[in-house]
C-alpha positions, 0 to 999 in steps of 0.5 A, spaced: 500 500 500 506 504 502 508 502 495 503 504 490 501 511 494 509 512 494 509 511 486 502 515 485 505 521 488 512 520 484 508 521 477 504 526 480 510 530 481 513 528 473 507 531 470 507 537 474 514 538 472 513 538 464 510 543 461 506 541 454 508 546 448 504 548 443 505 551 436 509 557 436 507 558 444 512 558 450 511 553 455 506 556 461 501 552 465 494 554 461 496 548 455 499 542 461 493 538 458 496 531 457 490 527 454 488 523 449 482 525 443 480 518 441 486 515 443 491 520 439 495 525 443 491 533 443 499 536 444 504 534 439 510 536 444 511 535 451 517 538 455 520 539 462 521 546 464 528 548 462 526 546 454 519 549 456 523 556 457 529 555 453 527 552 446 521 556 441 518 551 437 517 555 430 515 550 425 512 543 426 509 538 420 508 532 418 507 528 411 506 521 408 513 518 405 513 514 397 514 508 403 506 510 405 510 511 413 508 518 416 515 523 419 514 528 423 519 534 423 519 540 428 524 545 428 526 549 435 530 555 436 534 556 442 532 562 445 538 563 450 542 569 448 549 567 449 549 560 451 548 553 448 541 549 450 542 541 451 536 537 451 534 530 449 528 528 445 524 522 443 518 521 438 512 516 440 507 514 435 500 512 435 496 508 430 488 509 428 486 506 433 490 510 439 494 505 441 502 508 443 508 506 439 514 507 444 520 508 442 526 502 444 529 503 450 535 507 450 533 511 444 533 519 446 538 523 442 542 527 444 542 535 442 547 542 442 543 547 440 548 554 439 545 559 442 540 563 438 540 557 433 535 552 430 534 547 429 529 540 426 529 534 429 525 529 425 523 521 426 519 516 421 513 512 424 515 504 425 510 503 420 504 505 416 499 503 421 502 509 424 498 516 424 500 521 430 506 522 434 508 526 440 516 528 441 517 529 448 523 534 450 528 533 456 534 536 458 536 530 462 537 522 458 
């Protein structure tokens, strides 16, 4: 009982602590709307406090390969003035029918954005049943 009150409180302390990014909006706490329409993601970005303040999203698009897979491409700016912003992200996938396609273990990639910069970060669906995706950003692994 200890166990599970103890893991409820954690993940309620990770959700308060990620800010959900919208189109070229900052991060604030009007948008930290994590739900689902019919099983598919109502936000495309989700990111911790520090990509919330120190990164723009100036750009997100999808579109359909020849191969008939779906990639997502979004371009983020460093807003910091005179320093570089690292930051680790991840793509998480969902079918038509809302179920989620995680991502391998292991599989954040890492990013150096020198300041003032942008930047796309883009992934291609594992397969075409692929409909929707998220990117979540974190500055740690």
């Amino acid at each position: 009982m200890r166990l599970q009150a103890l893991l409820s409180l954690a993940a309620a302390v990770f959700l308060c602590s990620c800010a959900v990014l919208d189109g070229d909006k900052p991060a604030g706490g009007e948008q930290n709307d994590l739900g689902t329409d019919n099983g598919l993601p109502r936000r495309k970005i989700i990111a911790d406090s520090e990509c919330g303040k120190n990164l723009r999203i100036l750009k997100i698009d999808d579109h359909t390969l020849p191969t008939g897979r779906m990639k997502a491409e979004i371009k983020l700016r460093n807003k910091l003035e005179d320093a570089p912003f690292r930051f680790f992200y991840v793509f998480v996938w969902y079918t038509k029918s809302g179920k989620k396609i995680a991502p391998p273990p292991n599989r954040k990639v890492e990013v150096t954005l020198p300041s003032r910069r942008a930047k796309v970060i883009s992934s291609v669906a594992p397969s075409a049943d692929c409909v929707d995706f998220q990117v979540i950003l974190n500055v740690s692994p």
